[in-house]
matplotlib code that plots the C-alpha trace (Angstrom):
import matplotlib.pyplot as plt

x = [111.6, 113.0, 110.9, 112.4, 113.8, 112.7, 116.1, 115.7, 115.8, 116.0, 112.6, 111.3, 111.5, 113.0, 112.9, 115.8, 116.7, 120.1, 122.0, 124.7, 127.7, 127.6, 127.1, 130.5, 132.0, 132.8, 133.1, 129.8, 128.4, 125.6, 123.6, 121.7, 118.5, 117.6, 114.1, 112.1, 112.1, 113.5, 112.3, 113.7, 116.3, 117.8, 117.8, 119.2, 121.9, 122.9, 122.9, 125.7, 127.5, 127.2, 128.7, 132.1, 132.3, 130.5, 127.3, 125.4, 122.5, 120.1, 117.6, 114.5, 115.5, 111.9, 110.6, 109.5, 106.8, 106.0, 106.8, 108.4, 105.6, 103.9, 106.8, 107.4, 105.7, 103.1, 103.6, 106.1, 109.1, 110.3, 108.0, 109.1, 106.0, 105.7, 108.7, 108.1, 104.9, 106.3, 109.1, 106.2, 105.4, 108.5, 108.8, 106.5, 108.8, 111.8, 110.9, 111.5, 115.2, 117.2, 120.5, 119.8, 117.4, 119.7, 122.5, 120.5, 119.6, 123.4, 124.3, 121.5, 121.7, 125.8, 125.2, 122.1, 125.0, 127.2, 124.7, 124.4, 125.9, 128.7, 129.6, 133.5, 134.9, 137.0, 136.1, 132.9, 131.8, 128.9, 127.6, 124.2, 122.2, 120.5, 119.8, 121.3, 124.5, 123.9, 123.7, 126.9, 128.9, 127.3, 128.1, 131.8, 132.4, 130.3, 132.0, 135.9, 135.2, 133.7, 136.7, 134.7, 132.5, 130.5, 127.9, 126.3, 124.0, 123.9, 122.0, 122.6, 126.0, 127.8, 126.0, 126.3, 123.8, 125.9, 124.7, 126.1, 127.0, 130.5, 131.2, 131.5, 134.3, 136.7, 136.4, 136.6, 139.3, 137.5, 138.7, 136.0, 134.5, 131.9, 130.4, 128.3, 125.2, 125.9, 123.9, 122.0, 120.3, 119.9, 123.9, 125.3, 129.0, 129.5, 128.0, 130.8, 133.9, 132.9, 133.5, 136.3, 137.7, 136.8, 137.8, 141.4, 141.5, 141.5, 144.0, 141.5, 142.1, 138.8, 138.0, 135.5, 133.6, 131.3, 129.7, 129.2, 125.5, 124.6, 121.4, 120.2, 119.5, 121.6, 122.0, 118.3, 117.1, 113.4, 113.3, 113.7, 116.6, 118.8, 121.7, 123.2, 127.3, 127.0, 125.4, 128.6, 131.0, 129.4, 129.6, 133.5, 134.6, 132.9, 134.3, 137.6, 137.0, 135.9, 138.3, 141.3, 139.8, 137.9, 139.7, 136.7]
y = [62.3, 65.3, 68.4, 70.5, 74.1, 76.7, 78.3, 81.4, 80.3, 82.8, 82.2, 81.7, 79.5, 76.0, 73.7, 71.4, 68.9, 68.9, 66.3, 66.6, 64.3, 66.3, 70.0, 70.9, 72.4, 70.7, 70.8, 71.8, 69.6, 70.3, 67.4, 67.7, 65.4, 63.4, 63.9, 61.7, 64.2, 65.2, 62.2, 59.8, 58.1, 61.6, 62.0, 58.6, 59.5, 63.1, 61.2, 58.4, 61.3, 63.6, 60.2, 61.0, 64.3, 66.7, 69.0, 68.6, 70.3, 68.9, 71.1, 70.8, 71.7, 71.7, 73.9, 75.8, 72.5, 72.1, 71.2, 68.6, 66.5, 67.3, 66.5, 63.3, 60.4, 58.5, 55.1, 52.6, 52.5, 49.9, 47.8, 48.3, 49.4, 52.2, 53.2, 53.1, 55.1, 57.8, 58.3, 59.4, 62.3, 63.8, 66.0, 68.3, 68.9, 69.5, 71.6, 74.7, 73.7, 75.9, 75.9, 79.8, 78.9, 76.4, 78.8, 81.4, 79.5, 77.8, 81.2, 80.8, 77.1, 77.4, 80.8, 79.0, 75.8, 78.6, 80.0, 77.0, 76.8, 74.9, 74.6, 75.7, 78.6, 77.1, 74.4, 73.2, 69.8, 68.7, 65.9, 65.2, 62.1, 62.0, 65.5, 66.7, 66.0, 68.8, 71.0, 69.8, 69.7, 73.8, 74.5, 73.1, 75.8, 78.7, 79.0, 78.5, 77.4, 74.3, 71.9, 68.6, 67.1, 64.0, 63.0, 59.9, 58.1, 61.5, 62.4, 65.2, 66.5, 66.6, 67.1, 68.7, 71.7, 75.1, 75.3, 72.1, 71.7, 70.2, 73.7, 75.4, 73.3, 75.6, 77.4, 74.7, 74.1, 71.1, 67.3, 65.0, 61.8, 60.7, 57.0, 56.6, 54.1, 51.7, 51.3, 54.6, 56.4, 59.3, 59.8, 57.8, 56.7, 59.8, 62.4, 60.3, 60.5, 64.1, 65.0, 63.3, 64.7, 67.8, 66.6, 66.0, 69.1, 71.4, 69.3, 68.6, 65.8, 63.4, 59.8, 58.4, 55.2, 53.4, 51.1, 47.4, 46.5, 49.7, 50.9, 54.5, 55.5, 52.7, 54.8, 54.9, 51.9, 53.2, 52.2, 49.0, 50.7, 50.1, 48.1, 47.6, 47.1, 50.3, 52.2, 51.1, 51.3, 55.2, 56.1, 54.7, 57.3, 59.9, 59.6, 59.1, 62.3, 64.4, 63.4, 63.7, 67.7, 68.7, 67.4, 66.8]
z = [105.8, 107.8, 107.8, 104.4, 104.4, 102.0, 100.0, 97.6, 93.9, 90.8, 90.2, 93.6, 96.9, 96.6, 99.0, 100.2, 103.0, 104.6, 106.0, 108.0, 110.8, 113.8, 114.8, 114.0, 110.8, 107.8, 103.5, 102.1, 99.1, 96.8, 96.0, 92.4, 92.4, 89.4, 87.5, 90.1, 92.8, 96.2, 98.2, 100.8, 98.6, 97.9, 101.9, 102.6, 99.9, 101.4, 105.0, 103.4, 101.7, 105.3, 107.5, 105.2, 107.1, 105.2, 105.7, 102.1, 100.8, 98.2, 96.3, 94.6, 91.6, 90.0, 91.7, 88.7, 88.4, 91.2, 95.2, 96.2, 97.1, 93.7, 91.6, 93.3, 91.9, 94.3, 92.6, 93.2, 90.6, 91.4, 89.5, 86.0, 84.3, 86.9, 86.3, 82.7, 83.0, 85.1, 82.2, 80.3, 82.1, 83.4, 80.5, 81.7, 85.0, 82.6, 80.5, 82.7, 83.3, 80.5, 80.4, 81.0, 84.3, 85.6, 85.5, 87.7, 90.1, 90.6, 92.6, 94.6, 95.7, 96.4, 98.6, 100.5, 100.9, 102.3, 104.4, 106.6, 110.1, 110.2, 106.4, 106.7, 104.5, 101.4, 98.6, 97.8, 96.2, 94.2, 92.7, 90.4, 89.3, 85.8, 85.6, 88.0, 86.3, 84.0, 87.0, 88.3, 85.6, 85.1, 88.9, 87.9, 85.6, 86.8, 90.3, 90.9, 94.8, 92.8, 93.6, 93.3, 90.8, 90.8, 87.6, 87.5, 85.5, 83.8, 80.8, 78.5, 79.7, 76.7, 73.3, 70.4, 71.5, 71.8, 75.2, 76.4, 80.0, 79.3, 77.5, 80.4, 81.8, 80.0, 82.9, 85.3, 87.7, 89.6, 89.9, 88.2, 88.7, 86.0, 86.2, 83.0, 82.9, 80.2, 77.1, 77.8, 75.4, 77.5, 77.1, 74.4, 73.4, 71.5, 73.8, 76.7, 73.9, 73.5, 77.6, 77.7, 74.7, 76.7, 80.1, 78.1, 75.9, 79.5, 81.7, 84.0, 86.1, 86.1, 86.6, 84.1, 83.0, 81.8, 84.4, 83.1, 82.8, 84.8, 83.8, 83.3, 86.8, 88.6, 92.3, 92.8, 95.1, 94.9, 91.3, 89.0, 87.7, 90.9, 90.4, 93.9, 92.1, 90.6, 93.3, 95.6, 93.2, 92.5, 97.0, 96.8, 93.6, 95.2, 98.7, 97.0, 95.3, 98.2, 100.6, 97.9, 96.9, 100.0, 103.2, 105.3]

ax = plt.figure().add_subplot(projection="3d")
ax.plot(x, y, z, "-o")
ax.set_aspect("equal")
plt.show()
């Protein structure tokens, strides 16, 4: 991997990688990891998302747990019953990500995005795996320059908890794309009827659906969850997105 870059966090130092076409200026993204770390496949991700024209920044988000390194498994996931083992103990990485924390460090991470050279004044986008779909879906409704918003494979966006991430997109006033995994217990039928029925209630204009025989993590080629349909099918919604919402 590129060497990382420290960003300041509510709660301390974060590190990130960038990725970006050329040294000119272009639409800043924000790129929301899933719970297995910021690791190559997050970089080769923010490279194929930076080749559409736009300079993208990815976080570690759990940094509260950890470095990068530390909260990035050692073992290869894409045997199943690694993959199934390290399930087991990302809990422990979690736990720290409150709605409440999330939402403090969200001004940090879209200022850092700002503060790079070359990201151009204007709309930002974001997308967010797993996770990290929480955090986009949050970033959606926390900042108004949020004009693009990818979640995939996402778990937990839309439950019945108070603190819900799809609550906050009453004060949205991004476009959407959501591609759900299918059969997911991390975010099932009811908790994808009640963001859409959110989605709708608002006027905001999204793109959602379930993807057939995707599994619950379905981008991420460094797993036995990867599902190569999906993945491509995910990198065509979202370019469609950003191109339609950010101009690049």
């Amino acid at each position: 991997m590129r060497p990382f870059i420290e960003i300041p966090a509510a709660e301390g130092t974060a590190e990130a990688v960038i990725a970006r076409p050329d040294a000119g200026s272009h639409p800043g993204v924000l790129l929301f990891i899933d719970a297995i770390g910021l690791r190559q496949r997050i970089q080769d991700m923010a490279d194929r998302i930076a080749s559409w024209g736009y300079i993208v920044l990815a976080p570690n988000t759990m940094y509260r747990s950890g470095t990068a390194a530390e909260t990035t498994p050692t073992t290869d996931l894409r045997i199943p019953e690694e993959r199934a083992a390290y399930g087991r103990v990302i809990g422990e990485y979690l736990a720290p990500l409150t709605g409440a924390a999330i939402d403090a460090d969200l001004p940090h991470y879209i200022a850092a995005l700002r503060g790079i050279d070359g990201v151009s004044e204007g709309p930002i986008g974001v997308t967010g795996y797993c996770m990290g779909a929480k955090f986009a879906t949050r970033a959606a409704g926390l900042d108004s320059s949020v004009a693009a918003c990818g979640g995939f494979h996402g778990a937990m966006i839309a439950t019945s908890d108070p603190d819900s991430p799809h609550h906050r997109l009453v004060d949205a006033q991004a476009a959407f794309v959501y591609g759900h995994a299918d059969n997911d217990d991390k975010n099932p039928p009811e908790d994808i009827a009640r963001l859409d029925a959110m989605l709708t209630e608002h006027g905001l204009q999204a793109r959602t659906a379930v993807y057939p025989d995707a599994p619950h993590g379905f981008t991420m080629s460094d797993t036995s969850s990867y599902q190569e349909v999906g993945a491509e099918r995910h990198f065509t919604e979202l370019r469609e997105l950003f191109d339609a919402t950010l101009g690049a």
